[in-house]
C-alpha positions in Angstrom: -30.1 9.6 17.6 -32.8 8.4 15.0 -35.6 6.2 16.7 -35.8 2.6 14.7 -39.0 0.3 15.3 -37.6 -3.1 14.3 -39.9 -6.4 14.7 -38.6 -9.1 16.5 -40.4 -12.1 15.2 -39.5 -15.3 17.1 -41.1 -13.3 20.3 -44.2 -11.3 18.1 -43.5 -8.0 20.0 -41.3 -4.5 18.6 -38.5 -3.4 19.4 -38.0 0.6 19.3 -34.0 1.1 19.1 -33.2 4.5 20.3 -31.0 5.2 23.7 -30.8 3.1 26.8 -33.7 4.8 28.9 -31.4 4.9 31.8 -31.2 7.4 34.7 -29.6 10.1 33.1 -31.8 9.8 30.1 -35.1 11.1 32.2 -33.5 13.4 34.2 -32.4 15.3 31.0 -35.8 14.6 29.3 -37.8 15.7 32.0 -35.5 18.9 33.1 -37.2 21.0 31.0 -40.6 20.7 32.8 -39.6 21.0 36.5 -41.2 23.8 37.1 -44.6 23.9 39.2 -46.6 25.1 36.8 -45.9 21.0 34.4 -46.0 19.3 37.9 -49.6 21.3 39.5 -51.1 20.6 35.7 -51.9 17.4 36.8 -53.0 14.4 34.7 -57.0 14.3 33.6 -56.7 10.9 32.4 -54.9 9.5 35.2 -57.7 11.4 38.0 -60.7 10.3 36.2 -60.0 6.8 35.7 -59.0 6.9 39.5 -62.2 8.3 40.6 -64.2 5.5 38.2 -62.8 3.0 40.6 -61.7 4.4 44.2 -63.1 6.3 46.6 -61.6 10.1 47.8 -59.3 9.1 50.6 -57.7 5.6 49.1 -54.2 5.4 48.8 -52.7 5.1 45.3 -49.0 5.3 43.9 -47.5 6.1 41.2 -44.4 3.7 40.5 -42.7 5.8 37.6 -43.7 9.0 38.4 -41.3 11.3 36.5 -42.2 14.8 36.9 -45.4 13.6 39.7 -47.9 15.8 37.9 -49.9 12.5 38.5 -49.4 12.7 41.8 -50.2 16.1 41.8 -53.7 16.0 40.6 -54.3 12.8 42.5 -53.5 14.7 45.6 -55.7 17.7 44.6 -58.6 15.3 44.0 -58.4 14.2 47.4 -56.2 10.9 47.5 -53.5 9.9 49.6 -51.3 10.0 46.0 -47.5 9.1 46.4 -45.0 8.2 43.5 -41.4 6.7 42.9 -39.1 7.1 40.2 -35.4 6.2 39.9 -34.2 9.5 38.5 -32.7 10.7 41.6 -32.1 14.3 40.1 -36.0 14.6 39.4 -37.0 13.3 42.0 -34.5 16.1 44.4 -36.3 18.7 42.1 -40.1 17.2 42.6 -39.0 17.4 46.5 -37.7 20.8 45.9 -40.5 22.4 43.8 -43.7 21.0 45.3 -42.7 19.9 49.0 -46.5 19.3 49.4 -46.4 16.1 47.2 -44.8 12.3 48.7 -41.9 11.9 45.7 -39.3 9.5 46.7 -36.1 7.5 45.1 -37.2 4.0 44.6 -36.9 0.9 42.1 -40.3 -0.3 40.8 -39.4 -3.5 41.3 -38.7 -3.3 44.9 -41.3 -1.6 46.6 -40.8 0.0 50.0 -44.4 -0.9 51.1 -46.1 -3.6 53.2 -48.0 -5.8 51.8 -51.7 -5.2 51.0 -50.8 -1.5 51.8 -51.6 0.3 48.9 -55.5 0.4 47.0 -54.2 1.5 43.5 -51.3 1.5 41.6 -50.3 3.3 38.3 -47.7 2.1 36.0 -47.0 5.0 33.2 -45.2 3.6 30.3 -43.2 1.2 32.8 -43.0 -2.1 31.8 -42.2 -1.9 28.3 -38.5 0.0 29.2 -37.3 -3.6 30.8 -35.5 -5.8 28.3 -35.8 -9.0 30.8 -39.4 -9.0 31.3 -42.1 -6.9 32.9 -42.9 -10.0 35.5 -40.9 -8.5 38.5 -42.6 -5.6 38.7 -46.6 -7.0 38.4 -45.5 -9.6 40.5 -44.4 -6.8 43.4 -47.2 -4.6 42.1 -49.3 -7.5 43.2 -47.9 -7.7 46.6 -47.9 -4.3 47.2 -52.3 -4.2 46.3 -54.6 -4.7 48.9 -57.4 -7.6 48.5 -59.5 -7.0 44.9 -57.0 -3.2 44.5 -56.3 -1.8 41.0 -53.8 -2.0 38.9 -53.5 0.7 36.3 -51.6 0.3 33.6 -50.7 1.8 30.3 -47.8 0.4 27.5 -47.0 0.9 24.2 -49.4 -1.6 22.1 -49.2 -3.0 18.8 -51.9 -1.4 17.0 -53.8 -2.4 13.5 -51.4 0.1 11.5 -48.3 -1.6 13.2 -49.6 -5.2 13.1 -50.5 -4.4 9.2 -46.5 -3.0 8.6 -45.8 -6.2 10.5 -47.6 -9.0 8.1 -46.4 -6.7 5.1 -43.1 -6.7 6.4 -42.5 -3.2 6.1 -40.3 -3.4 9.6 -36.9 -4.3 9.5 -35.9 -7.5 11.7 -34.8 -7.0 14.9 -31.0 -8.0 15.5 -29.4 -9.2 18.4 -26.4 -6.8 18.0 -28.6 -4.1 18.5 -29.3 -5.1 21.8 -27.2 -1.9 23.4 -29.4 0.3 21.8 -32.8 -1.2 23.1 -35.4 1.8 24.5 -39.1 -0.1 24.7 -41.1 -2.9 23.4 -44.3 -2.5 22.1 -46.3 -6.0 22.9 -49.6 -7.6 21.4 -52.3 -6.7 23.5 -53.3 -10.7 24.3 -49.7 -10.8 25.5 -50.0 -8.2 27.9 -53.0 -9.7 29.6 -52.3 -13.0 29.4 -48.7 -12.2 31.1 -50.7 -9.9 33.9 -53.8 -12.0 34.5 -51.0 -14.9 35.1 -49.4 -12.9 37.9 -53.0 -12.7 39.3 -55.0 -10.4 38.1 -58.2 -10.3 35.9 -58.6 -7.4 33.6 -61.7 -5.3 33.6 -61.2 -3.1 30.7 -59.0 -1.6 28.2 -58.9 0.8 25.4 -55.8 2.2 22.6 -54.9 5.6 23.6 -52.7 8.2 21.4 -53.9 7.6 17.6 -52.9 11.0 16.3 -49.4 10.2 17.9 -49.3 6.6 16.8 -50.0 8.2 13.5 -47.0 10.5 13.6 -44.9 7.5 14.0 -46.2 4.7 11.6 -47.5 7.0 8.6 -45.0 10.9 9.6 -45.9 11.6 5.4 -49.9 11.0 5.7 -49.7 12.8 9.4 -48.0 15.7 8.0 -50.6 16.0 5.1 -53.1 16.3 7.7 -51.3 19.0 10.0 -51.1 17.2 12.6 -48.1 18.7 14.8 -48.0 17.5 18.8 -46.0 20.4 20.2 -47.9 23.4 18.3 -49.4 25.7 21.0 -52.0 27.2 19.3 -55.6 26.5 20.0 -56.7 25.9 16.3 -53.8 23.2 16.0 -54.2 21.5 19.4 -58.1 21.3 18.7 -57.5 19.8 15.4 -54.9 17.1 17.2 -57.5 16.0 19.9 -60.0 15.8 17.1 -57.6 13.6 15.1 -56.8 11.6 17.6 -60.4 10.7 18.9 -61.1 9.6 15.1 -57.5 7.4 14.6 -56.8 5.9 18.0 -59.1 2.2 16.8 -56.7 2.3 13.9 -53.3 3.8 15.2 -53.0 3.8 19.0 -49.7 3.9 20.8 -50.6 3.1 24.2 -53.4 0.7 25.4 -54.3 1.5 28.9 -55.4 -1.8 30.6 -57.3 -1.4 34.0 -57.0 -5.0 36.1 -58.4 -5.9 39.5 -56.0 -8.2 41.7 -57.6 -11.5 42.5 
């Protein structure tokens, strides 16, 4: 089915109309990468901006994990990494292909941990999927931290390429009767913090992530013109994508990742 970006205005925020990101929708996207060698890859991003902020040893989930390559290279850097995902068949496969990782079944926004046990949490591309609001799961994020622990946290972002379509009105409207085909919201970034900081936490830093991909999916003419393809495997194409997208993310990011501190 066709992915729509629509704006809904009364709220500021889009709304990407595509399938209802349910259970059996990541168990089918991600069954073509449980294997070991997607889940020991790891996640660069997700270990380094770790490491920036926790010591070797400190105990960090991933709520959301999918296929747990997170928690893979977490655990291979030396954390006590665990993750959660409600997509019981990934999670059986997770269990099944890498019995050395801590994968369970669990709902984000009903944590099975004490309070103050954990010193980092990652939420992946989380909050956006929940049509409600994000609130229940910072709010048990929150519980879940220790005193001053980390919440990581990435989300689709409106960037200055979207926010230009918006005042241009280049996006359709959103419409209530599309509600049954809601997948994600992309929010403004002073809405994300404001809404996070209010739960209690401060933020400490953030940054747009994804331009050449955010590219791909505001501007797929000018993208093409420039080669850029995100599922070419060879080396001269995947160079030229990293390239692209260290020069477009200020303009064209998908994701923002914020980094906040709870207080």
């Amino acid at each position: 089915m066709e992915r729509i970006i629509s704006y809904d205005k009364p709220n500021d925020r889009l709304v990407f109309l595509h399938v209802a990101p349910d259970q059996t929708y990541w168990d089918d996207l991600w069954s073509t990468t449980l294997d070991r060698s997607h889940i020991k890859r790891g996640d660069r991003f997700v270990t380094a901006e770790t490491r920036r902020v926790l010591p070797v040893g400190s105990r960090v989930l991933d709520a959301g994990c999918g296929i747990a390559a997170t928690v893979s290279g977490l655990h291979d850097a030396g954390f006590r990494a665990e993750g959660i995902d409600y997509a019981e068949s990934t999670v059986a496969a997770v269990n099944r292909v890498a019995p050395e990782l801590t994968v369970k079944l669990g709902d984000v926004r009903a944590l099975n941990y004490e309070d103050g046990e954990l010193d980092g949490l990652w939420s992946l591309g989380v909050i956006e999927h929940f049509f409600d609001g994000f609130d229940p799961l910072i709010i048990e994020t929150r519980r879940v931290l220790r005193p001053s622990g980390y919440l990581f946290l990435t989300v689709p972002t409106i960037s200055p390429l979207k926010s230009w379509k918006i005042d241009r009105g280049v996006l359709p409207p959103y419409k209530t009767e599309d509600r049954d085909r809601f997948f994600q919201f992309a929010f403004r970034r002073e809405h994300v913090i404001s809404e996070v900081e209010r739960a209690g936490f401060r933020l400490l830093r953030d940054y747009g992530r994804s331009g050449a991909f955010g590219l791909t999916e505001d501007a797929p003419a000018l993208a093409k013109g420039l080669a850029l393809k995100p599922d070419s495997t060879s080396l001269p194409a995947r160079a030229w994508w990293r390239l692209a997208d260290h020069v477009l993310t200020p303009l064209s990011y998908h994701t923002r990742f914020f980094l906040m501190q709870k207080i």
